[in-house]
BALOBA-1460 file (C-alpha; in Angstrom, 3 decimals):
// residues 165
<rec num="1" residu="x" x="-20.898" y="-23.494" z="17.423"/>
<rec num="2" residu="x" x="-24.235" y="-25.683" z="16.471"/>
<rec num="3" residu="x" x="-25.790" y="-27.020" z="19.376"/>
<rec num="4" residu="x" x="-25.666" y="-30.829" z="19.311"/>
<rec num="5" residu="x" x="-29.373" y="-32.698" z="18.627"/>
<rec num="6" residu="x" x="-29.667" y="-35.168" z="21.145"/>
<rec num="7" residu="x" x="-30.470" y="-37.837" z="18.813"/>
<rec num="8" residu="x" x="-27.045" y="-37.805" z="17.651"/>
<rec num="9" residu="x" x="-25.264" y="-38.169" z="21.266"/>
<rec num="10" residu="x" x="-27.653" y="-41.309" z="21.706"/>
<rec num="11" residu="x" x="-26.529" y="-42.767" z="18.540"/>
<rec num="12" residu="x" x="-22.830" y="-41.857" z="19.624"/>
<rec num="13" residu="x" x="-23.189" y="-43.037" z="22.669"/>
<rec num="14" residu="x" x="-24.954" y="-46.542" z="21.548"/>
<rec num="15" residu="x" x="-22.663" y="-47.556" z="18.933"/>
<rec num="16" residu="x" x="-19.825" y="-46.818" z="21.762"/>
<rec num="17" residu="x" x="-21.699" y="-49.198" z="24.027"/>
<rec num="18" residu="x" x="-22.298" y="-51.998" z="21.502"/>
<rec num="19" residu="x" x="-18.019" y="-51.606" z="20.813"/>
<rec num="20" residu="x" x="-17.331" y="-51.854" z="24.783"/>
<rec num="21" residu="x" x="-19.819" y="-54.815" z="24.678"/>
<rec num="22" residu="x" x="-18.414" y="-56.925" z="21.795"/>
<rec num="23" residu="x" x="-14.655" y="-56.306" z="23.728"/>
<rec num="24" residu="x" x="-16.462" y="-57.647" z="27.165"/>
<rec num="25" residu="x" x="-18.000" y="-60.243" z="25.021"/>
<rec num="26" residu="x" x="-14.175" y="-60.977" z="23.757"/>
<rec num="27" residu="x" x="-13.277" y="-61.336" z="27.192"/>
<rec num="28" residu="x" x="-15.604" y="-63.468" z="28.539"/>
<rec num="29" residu="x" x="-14.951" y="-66.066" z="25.973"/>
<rec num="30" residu="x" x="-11.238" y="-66.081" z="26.556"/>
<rec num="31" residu="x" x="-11.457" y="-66.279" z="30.184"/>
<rec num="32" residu="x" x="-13.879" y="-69.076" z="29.888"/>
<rec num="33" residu="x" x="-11.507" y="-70.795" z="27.687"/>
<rec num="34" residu="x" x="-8.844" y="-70.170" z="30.076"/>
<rec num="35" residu="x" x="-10.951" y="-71.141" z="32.801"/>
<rec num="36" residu="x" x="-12.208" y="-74.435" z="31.512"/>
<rec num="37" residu="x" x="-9.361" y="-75.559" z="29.629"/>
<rec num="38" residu="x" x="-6.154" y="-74.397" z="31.052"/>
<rec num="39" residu="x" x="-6.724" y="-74.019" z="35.143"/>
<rec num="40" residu="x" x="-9.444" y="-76.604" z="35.480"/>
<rec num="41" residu="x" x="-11.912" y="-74.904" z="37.006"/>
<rec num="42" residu="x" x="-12.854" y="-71.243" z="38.603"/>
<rec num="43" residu="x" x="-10.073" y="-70.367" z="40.616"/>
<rec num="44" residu="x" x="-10.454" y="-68.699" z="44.627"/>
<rec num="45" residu="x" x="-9.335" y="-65.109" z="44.083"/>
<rec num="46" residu="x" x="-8.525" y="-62.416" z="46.791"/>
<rec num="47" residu="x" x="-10.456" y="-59.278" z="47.021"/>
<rec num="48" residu="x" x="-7.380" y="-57.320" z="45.907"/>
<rec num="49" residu="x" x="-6.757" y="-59.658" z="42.856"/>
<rec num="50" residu="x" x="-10.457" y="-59.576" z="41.779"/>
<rec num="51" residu="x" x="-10.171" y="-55.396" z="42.063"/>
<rec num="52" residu="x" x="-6.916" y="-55.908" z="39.774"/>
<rec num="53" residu="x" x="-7.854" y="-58.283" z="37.231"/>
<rec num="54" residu="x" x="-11.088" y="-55.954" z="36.756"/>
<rec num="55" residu="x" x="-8.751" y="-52.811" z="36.209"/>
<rec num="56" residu="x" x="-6.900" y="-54.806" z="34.292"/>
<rec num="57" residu="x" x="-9.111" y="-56.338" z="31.651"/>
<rec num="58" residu="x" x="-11.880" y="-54.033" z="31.488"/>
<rec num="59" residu="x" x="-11.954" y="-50.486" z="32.453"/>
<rec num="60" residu="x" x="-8.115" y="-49.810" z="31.698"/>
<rec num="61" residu="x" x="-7.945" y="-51.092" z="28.187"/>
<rec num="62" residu="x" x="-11.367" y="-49.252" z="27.803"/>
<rec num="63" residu="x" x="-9.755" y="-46.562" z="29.146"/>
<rec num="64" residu="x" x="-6.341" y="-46.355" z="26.501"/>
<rec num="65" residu="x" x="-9.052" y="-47.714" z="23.059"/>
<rec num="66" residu="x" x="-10.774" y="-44.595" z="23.666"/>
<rec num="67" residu="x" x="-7.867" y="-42.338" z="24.465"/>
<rec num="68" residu="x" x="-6.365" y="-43.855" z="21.102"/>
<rec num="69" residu="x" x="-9.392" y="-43.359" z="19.333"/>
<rec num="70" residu="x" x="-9.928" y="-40.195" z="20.556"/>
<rec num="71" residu="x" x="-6.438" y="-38.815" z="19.987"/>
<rec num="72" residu="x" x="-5.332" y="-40.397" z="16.889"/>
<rec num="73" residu="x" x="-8.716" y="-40.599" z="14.915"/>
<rec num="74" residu="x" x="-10.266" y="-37.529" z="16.163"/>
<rec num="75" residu="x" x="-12.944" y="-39.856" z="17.990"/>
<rec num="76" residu="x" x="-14.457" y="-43.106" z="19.032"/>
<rec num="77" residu="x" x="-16.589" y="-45.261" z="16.546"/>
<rec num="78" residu="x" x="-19.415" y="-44.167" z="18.304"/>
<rec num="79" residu="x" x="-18.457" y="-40.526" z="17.639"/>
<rec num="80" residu="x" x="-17.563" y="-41.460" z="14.034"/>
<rec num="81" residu="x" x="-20.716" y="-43.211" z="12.981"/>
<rec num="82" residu="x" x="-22.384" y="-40.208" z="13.908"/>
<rec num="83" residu="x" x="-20.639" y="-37.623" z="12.171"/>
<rec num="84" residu="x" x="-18.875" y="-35.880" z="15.411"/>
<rec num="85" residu="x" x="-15.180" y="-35.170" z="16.272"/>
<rec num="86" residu="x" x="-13.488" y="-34.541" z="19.132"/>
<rec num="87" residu="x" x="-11.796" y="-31.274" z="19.168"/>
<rec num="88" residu="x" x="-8.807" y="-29.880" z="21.594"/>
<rec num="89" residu="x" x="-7.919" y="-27.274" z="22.993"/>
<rec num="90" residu="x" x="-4.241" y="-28.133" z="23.006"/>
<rec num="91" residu="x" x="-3.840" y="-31.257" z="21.288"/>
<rec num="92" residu="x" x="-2.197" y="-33.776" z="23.563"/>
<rec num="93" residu="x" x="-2.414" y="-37.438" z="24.474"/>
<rec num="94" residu="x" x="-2.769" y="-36.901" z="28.171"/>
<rec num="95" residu="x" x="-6.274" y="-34.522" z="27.185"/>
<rec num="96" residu="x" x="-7.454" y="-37.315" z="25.807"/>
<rec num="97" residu="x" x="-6.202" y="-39.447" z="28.667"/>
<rec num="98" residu="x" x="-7.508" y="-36.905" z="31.030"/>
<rec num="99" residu="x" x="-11.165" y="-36.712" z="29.624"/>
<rec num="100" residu="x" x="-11.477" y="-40.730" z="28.997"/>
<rec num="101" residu="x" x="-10.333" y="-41.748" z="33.136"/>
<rec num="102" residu="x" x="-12.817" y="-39.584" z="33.904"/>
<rec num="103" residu="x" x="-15.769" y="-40.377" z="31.812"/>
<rec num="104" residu="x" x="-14.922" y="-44.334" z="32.988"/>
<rec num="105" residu="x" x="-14.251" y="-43.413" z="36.722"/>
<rec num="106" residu="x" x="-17.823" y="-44.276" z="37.469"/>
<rec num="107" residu="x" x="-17.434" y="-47.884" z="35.841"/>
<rec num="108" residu="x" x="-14.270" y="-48.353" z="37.978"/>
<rec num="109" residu="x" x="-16.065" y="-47.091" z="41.389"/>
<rec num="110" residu="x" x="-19.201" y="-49.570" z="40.164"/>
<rec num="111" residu="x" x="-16.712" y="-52.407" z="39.911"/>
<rec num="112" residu="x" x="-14.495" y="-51.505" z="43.202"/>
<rec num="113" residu="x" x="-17.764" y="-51.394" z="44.979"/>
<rec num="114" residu="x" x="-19.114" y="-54.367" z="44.153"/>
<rec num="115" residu="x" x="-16.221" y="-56.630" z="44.626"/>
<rec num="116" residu="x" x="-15.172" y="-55.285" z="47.661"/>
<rec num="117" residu="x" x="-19.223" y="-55.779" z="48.582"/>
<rec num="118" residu="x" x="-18.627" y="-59.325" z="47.799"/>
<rec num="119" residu="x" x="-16.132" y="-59.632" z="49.987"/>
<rec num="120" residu="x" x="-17.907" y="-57.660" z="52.744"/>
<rec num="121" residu="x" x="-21.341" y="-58.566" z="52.455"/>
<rec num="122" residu="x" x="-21.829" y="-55.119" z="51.179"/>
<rec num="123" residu="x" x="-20.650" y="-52.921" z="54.186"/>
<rec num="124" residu="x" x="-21.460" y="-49.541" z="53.936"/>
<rec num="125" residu="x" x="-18.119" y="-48.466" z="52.588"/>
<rec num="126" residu="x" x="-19.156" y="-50.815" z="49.148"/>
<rec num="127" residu="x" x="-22.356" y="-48.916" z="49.229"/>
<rec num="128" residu="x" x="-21.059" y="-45.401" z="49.349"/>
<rec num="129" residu="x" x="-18.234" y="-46.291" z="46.961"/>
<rec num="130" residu="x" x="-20.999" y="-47.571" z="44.527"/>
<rec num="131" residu="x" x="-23.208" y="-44.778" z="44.906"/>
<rec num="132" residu="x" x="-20.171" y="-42.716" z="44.416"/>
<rec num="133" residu="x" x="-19.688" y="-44.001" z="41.163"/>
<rec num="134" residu="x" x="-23.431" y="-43.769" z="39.959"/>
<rec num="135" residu="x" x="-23.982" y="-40.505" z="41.344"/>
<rec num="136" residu="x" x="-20.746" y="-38.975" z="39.204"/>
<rec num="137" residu="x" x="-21.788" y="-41.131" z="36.509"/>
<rec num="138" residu="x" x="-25.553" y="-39.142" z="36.188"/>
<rec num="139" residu="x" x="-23.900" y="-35.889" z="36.278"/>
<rec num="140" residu="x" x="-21.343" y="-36.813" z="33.880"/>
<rec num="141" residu="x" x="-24.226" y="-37.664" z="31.590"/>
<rec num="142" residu="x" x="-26.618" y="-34.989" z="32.634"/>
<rec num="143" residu="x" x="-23.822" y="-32.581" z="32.119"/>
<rec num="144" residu="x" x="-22.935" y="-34.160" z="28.069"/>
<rec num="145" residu="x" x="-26.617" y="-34.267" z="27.573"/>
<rec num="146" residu="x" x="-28.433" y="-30.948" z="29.106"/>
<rec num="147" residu="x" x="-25.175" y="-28.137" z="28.427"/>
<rec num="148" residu="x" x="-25.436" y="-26.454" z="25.275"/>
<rec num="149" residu="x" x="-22.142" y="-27.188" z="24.194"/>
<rec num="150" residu="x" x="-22.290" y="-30.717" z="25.472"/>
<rec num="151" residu="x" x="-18.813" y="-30.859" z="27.688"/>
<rec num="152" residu="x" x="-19.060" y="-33.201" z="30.675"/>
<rec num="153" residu="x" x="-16.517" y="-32.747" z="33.316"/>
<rec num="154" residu="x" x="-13.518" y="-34.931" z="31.687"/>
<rec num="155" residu="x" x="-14.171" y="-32.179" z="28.536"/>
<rec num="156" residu="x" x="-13.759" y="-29.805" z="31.043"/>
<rec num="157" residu="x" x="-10.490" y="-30.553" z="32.284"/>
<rec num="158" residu="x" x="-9.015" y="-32.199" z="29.342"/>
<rec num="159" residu="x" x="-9.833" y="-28.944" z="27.572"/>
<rec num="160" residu="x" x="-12.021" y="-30.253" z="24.380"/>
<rec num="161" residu="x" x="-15.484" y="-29.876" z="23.250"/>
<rec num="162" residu="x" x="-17.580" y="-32.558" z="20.886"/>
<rec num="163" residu="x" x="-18.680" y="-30.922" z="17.437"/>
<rec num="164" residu="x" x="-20.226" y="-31.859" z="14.474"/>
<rec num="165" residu="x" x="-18.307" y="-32.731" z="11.708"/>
């Protein structure tokens, strides 16, 4: 197994960023246009329909592009660009499933946090849910940076490794 520069995870993990970007980008733009020219205006929302149409439109889709990309073309765009594949264990949907909910749980706990902090005037329960997710999201990244092999806990449990193609 050849160790991983770090260079390369950077550039993997930047082009992945710019991809989730241009879909939030996407988003924004339709909702806007839905916003302005179908409902008339920013609609009140409940907490619980703010936490849903979060899920909904940003970390689940995330969630199932990268599990598809992962899965069916051996790796995200990111992981494409710059020359790396994903490689399983036992090659199953659900590993990549597995290893994608949990490298975008800390997104999810950064959005429940916040919008139940909105809601709350951030009470201590948003605070320790958003620290939650930043905390897990630093060892999920000091874990697929700093280990030789370059497995972060959702590579762990999923059962697959990132190599150089």
């Amino acid at each position: 197994m050849i160790n991983i520069p770090l260079r390369i995870r950077f550039k993997e993990l930047l082009v992945d960023f710019v991809v989730i970007l241009a879909y939030l980008l996407l988003l924004l733009i339709i909702n806007l246009g839905i916003i302005y020219f179908i409902l008339d205006g920013i609609p009140e929302y409940t907490e619980m329909q703010t936490q849903l149409i979060a899920a909904f439109t940003s970390v689940i889709p995330i969630i199932l592009l990268f599990s598809y990309l992962d899965y069916f073309k051996s790796g995200t765009v990111g992981k494409r660009v710059s020359g790396l594949k994903l490689i399983y264990k036992k090659r199953r949907f659900i590993s990549s499933l597995t290893r994608n909910i949990i490298k975008f749980l800390p997104w999810q706990l950064g959005h429940i946090g916040v919008i139940h902090g909105m809601y709350s005037d951030f009470s201590i329960t948003s605070i320790v849910i958003m620290n939650s997710g930043t905390l897990l999201g630093l060892i999920l990244l000091f874990m697929g940076l700093s280990s030789k092999d370059k497995r972060h806990l959702g590579d762990l449990l999923a059962g697959t490794k990132v190599e150089l193609h």
